[in-house]
N, CA and C atoms as a LAMMPS dump frame, in Angstrom:
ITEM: TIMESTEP
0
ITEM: NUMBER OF ATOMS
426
ITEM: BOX BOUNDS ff ff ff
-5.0000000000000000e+02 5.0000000000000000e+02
-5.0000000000000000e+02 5.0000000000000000e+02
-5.0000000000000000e+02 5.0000000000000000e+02
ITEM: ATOMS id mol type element x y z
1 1 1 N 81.969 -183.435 -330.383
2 1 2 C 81.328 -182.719 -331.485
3 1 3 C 80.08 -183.513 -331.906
4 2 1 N 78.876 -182.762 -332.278
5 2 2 C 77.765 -183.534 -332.492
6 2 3 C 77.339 -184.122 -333.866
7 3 1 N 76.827 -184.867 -334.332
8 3 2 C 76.895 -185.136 -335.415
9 3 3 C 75.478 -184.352 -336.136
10 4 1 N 75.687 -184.104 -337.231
11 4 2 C 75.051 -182.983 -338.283
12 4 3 C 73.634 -183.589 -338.332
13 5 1 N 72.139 -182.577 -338.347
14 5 2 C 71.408 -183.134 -338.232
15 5 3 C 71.208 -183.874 -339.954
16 6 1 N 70.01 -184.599 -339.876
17 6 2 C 69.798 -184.758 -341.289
18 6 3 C 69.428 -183.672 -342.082
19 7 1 N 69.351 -182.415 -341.841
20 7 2 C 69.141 -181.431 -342.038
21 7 3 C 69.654 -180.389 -343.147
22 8 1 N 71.079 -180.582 -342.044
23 8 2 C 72.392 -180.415 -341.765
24 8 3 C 72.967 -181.128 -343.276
25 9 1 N 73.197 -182.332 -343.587
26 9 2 C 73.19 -183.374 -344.194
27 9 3 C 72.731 -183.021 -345.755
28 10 1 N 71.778 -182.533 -345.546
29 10 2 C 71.341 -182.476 -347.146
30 10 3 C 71.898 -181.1 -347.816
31 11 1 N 71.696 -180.05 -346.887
32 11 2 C 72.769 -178.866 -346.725
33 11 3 C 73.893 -179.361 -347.973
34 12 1 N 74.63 -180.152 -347.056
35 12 2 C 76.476 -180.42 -347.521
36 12 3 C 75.933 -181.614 -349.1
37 13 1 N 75.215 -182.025 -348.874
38 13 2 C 75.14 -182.87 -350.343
39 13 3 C 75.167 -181.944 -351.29
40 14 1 N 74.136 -181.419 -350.819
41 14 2 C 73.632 -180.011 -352.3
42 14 3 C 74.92 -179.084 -352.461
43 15 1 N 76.177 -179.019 -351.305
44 15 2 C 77.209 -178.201 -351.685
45 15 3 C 77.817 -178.75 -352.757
46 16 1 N 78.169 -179.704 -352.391
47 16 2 C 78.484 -181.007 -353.134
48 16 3 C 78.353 -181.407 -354.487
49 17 1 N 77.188 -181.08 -354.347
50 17 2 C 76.37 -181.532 -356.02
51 17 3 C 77.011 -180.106 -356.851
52 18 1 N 76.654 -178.784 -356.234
53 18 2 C 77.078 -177.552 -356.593
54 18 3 C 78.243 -177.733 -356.999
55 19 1 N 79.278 -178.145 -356.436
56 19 2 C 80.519 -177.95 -356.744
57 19 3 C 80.542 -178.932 -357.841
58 20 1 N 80.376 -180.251 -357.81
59 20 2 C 80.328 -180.777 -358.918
60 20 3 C 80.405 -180.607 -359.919
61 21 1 N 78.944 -179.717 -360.262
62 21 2 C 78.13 -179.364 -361.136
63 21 3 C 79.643 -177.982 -362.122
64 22 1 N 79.775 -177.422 -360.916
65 22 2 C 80.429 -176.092 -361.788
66 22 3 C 82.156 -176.655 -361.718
67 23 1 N 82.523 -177.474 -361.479
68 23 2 C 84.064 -178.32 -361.412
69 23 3 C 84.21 -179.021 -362.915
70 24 1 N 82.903 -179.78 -363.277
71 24 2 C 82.641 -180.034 -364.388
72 24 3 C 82.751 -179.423 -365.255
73 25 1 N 81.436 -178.552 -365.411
74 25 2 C 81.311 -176.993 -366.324
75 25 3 C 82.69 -176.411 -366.752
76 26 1 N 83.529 -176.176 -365.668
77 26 2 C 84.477 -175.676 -366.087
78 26 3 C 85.244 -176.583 -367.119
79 27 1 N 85.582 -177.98 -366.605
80 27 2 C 86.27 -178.741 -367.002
81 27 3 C 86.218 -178.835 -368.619
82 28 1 N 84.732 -179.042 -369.135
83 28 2 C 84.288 -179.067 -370.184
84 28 3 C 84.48 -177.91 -371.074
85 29 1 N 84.61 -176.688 -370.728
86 29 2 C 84.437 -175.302 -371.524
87 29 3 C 86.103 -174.95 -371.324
88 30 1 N 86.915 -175.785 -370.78
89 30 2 C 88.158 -175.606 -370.958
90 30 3 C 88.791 -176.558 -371.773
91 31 1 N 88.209 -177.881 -371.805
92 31 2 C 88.957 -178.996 -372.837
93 31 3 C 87.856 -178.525 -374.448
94 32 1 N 86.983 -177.563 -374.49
95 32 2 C 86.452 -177.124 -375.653
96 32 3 C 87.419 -175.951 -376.259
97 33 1 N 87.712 -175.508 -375.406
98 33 2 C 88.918 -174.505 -375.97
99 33 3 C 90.249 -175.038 -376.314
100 34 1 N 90.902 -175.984 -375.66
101 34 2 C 92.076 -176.498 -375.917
102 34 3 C 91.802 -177.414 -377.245
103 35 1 N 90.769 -177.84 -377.22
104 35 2 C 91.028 -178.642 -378.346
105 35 3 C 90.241 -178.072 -379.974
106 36 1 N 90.337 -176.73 -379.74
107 36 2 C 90.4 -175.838 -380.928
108 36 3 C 90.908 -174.716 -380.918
109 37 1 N 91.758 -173.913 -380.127
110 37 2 C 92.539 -173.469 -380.028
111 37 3 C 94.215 -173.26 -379.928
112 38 1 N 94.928 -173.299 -380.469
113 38 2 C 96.445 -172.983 -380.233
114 38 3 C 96.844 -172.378 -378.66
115 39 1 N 96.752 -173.672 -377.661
116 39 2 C 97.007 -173.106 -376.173
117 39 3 C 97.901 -172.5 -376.05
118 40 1 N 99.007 -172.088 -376.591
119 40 2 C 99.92 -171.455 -376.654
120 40 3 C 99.561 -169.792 -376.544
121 41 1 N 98.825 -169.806 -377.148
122 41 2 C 98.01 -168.348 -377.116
123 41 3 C 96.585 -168.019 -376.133
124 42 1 N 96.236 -169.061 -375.719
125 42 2 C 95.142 -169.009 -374.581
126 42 3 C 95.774 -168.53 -373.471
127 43 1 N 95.668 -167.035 -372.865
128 43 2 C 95.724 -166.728 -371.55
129 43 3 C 94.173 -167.349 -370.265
130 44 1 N 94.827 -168.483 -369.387
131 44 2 C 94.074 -168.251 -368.433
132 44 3 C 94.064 -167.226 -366.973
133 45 1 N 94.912 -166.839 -366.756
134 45 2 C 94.979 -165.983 -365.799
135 45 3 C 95.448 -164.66 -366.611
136 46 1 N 95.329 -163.376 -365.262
137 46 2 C 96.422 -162.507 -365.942
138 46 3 C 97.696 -162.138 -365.657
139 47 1 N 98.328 -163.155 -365.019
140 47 2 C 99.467 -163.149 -364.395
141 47 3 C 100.137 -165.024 -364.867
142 48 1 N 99.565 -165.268 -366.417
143 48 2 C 100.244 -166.895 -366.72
144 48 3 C 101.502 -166.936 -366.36
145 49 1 N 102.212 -165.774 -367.199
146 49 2 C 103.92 -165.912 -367.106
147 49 3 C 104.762 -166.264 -365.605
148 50 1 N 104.17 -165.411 -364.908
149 50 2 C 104.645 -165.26 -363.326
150 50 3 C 104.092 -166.85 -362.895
151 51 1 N 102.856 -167.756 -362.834
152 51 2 C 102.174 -169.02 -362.492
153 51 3 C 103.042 -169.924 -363.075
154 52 1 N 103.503 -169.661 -364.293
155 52 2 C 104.874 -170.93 -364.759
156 52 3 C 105.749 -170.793 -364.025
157 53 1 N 106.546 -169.49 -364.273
158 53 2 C 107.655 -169.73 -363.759
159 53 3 C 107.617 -169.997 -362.554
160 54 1 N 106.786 -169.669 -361.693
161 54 2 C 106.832 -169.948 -359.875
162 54 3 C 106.649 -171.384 -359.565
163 55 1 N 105.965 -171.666 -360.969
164 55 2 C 105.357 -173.492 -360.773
165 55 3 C 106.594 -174.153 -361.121
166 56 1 N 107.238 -174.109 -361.875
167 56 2 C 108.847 -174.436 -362.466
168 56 3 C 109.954 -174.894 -361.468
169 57 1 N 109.897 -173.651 -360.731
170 57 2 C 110.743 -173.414 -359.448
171 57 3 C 110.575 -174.048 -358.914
172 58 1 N 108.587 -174.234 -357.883
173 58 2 C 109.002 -174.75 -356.944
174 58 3 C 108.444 -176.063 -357.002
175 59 1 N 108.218 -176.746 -358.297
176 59 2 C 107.937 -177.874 -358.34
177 59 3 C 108.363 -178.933 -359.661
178 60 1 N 109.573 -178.755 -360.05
179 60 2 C 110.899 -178.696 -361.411
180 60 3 C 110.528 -180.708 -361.229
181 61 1 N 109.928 -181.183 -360.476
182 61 2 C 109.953 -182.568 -360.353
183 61 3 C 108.578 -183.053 -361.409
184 62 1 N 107.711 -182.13 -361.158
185 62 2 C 106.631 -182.63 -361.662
186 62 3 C 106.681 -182.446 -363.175
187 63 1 N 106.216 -184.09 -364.437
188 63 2 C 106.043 -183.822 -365.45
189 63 3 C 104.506 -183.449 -365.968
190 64 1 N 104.251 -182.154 -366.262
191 64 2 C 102.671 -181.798 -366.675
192 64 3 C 102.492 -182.899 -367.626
193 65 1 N 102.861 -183.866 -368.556
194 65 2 C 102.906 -184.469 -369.494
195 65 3 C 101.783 -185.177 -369.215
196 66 1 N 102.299 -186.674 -368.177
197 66 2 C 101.402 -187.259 -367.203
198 66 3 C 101.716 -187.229 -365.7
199 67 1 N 100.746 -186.61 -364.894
200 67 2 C 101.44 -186.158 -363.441
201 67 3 C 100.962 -187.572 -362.905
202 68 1 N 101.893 -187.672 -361.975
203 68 2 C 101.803 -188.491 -360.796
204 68 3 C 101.421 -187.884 -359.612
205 69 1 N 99.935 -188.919 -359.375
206 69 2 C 99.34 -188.475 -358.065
207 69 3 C 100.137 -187.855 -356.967
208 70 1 N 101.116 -188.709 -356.642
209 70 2 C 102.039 -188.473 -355.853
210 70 3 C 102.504 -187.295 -355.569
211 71 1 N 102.354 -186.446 -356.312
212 71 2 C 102.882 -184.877 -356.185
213 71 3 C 101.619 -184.06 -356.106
214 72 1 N 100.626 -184.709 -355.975
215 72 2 C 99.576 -183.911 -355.141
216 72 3 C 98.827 -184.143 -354.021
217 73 1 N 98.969 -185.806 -353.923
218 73 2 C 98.409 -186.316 -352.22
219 73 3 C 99.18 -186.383 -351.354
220 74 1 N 100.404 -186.724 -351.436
221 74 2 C 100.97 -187.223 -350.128
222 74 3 C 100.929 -185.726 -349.097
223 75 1 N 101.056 -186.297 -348.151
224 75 2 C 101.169 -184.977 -347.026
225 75 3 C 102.235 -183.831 -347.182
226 76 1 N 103.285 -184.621 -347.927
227 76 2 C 104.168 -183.528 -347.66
228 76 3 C 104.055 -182.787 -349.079
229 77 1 N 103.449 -182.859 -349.846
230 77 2 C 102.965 -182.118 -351.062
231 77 3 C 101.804 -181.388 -351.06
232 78 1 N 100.84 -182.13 -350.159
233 78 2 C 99.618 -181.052 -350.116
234 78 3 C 100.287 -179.94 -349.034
235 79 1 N 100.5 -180.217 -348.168
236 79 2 C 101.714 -178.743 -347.48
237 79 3 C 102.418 -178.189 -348.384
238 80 1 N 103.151 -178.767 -349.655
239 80 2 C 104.334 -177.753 -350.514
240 80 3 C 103.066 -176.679 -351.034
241 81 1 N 102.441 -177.566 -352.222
242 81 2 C 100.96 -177.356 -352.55
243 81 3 C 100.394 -175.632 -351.994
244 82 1 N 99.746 -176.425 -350.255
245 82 2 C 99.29 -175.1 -349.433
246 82 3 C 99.764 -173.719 -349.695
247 83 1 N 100.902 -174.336 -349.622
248 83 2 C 102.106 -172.861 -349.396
249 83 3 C 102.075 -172.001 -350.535
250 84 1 N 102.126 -172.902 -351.643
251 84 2 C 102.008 -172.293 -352.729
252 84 3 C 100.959 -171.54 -353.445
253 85 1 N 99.955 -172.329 -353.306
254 85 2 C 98.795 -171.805 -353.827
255 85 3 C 97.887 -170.528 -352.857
256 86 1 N 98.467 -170.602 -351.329
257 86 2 C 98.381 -169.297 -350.936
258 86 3 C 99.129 -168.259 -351.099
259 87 1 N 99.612 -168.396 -351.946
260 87 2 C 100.809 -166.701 -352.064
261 87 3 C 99.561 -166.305 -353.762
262 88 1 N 98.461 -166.709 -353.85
263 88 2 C 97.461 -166.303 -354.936
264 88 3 C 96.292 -165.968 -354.646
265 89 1 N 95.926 -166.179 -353.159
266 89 2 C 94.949 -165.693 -352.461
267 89 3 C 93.984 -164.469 -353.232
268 90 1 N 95.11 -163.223 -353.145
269 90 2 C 94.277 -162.226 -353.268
270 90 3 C 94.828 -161.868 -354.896
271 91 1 N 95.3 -162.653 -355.688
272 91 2 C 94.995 -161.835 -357.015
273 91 3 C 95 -163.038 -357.933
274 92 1 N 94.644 -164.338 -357.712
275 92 2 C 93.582 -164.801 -358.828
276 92 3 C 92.543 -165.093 -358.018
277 93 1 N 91.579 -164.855 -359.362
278 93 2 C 90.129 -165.564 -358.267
279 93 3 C 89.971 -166.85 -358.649
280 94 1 N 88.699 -166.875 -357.366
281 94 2 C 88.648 -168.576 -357.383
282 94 3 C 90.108 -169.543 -356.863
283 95 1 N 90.581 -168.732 -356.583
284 95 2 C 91.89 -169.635 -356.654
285 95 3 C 92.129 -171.239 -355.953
286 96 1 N 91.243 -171.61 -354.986
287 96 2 C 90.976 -172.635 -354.165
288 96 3 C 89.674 -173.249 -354.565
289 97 1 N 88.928 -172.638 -355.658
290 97 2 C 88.015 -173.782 -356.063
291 97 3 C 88.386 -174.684 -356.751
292 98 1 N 87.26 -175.763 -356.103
293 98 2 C 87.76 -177.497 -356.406
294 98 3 C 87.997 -177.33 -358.285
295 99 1 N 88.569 -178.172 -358.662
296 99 2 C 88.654 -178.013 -359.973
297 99 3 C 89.168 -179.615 -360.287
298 100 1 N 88.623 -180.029 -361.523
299 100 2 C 89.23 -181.207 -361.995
300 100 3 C 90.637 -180.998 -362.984
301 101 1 N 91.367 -182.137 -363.122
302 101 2 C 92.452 -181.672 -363.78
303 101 3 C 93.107 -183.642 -364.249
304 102 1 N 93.258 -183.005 -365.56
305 102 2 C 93.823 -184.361 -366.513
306 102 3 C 94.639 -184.856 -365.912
307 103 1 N 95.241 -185.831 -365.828
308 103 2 C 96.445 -186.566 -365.712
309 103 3 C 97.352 -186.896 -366.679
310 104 1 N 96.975 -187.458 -367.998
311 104 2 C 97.684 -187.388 -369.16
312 104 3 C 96.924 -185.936 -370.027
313 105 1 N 97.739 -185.022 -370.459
314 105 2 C 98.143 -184.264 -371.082
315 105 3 C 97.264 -184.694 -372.747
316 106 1 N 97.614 -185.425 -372.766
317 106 2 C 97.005 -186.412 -374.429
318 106 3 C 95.643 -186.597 -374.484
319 107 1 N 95.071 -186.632 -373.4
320 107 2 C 93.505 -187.528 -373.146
321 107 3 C 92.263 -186.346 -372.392
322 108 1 N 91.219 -186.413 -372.698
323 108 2 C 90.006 -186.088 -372.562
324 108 3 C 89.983 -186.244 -370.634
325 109 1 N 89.025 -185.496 -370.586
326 109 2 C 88.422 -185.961 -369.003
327 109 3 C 87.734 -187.134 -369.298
328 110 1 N 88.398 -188.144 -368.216
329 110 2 C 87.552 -189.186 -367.831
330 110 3 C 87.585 -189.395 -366.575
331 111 1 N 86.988 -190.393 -366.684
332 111 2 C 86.851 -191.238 -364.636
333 111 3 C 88.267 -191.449 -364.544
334 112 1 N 89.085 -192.104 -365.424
335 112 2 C 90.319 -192.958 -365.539
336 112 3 C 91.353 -192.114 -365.374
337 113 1 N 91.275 -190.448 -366.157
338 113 2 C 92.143 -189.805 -366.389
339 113 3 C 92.011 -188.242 -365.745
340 114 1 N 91.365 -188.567 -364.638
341 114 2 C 90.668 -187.135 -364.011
342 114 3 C 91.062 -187.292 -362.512
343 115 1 N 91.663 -185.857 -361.498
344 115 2 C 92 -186.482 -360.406
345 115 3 C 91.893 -185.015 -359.53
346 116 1 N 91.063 -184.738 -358.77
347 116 2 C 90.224 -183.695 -357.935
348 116 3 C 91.607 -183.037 -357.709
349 117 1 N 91.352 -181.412 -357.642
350 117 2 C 92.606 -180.647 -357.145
351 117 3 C 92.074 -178.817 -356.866
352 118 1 N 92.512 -178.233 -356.616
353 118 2 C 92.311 -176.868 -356.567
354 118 3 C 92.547 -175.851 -357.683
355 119 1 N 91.755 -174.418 -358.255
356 119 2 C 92.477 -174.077 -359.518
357 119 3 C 93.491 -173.418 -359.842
358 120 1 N 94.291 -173.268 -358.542
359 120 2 C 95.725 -173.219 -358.392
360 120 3 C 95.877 -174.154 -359.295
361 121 1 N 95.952 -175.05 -358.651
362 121 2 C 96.908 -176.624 -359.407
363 121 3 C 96.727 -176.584 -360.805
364 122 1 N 95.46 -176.45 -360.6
365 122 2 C 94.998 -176.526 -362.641
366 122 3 C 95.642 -175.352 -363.415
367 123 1 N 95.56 -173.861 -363.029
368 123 2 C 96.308 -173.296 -363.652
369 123 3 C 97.49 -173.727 -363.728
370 124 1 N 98.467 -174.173 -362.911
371 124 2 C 99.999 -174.462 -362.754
372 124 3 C 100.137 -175.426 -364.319
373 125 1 N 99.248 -176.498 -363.715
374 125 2 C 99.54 -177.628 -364.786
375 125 3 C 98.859 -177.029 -366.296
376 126 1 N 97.908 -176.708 -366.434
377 126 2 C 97.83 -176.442 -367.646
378 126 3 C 98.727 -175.076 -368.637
379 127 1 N 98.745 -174.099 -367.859
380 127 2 C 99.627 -173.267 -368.012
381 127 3 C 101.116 -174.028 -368.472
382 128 1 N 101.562 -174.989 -368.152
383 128 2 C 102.389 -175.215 -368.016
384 128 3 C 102.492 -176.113 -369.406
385 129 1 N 101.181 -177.166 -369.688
386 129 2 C 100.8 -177.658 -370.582
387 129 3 C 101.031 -176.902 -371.813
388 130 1 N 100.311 -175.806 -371.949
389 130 2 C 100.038 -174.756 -373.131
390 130 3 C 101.532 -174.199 -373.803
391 131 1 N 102.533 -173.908 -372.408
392 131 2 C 103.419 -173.275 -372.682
393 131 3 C 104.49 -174.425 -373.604
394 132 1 N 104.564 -175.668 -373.203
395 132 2 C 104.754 -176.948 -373.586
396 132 3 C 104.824 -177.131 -374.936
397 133 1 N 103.419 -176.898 -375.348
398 133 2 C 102.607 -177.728 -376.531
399 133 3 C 102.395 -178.626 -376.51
400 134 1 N 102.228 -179.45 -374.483
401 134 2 C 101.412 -180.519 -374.861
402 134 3 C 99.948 -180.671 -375.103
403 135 1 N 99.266 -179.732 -374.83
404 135 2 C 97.952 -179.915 -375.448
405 135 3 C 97.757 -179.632 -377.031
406 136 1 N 98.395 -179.377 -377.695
407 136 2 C 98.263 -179.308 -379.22
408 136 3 C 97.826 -181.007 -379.986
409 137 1 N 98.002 -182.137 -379.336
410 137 2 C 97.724 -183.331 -379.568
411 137 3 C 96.122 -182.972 -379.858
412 138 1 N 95.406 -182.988 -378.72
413 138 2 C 94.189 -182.935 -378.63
414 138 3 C 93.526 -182.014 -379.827
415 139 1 N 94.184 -180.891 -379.93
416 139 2 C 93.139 -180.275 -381.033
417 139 3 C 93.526 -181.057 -382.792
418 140 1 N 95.388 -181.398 -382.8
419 140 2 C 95.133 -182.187 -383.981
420 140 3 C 94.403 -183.408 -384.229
421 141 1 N 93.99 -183.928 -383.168
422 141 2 C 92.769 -185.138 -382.907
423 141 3 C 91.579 -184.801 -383.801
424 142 1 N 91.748 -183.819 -383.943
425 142 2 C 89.945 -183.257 -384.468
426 142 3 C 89.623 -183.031 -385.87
């Protein structure tokens, strides 16, 4: 296989930067809502109810509280992961864009507390968050 011209190269940066750019965006206009809103009542999808409970089922290990990497890198999780987040293909959108997503439940996006994922994942976990009331911390912060 040949290697990409420099061309080629600046192409994939600028995807890059793109995705960034709107991974962020999102990130930001979603921790602006949680932390003045009652997530409990924030619908992000239109199918939340069905995204918990399926997330519940098939992943009853993971605490949305503070997740451990571990249940989203290792190999045999990004395969559980795969499986899962393709049975959403065709009725959420976006469903495989990159998306950032908290690690502690309690805390803001940071470098420290931020960990790349798909918006499968992010719906799962925050959905899951909302239904919780662990994001209610954050807006009594304010």
């Amino acid at each position: 296989m040949p290697l990409p011209s420099a061309d080629e190269l600046e192409q994939l940066e600028d995807i890059e930067k793109q995705w960034a750019v709107k991974a962020m965006h999102h990130a930001e206009t979603y921790f602006k809502l949680i932390s003045s809103i009652d997530g409990s009542k924030l619908r992000l999808t239109g199918i939340d109810d069905e995204i918990y409970d399926d997330f519940q089922q098939s992943f009853p290990e993971i605490d949305v509280l503070h997740l451990d990497e571990k249940h989203f890198k290792t190999p045999e999780y990004k395969e559980k992961w795969r499986t899962w987040i393709n049975k959403y293909e065709k009725r959420v959108n976006e469903f495989n864009f990159g998306s950032l997503i908290r690690i502690d439940a309690r805390e803001d996006y940071t470098e420290q507390n931020t960990m790349f994922g798909v918006r499968m994942q992010f719906y799962a976990v925050e959905i899951a968050r909302n239904k919780k009331g662990l994001n209610d911390a954050l807006r009594n912060k304010n």
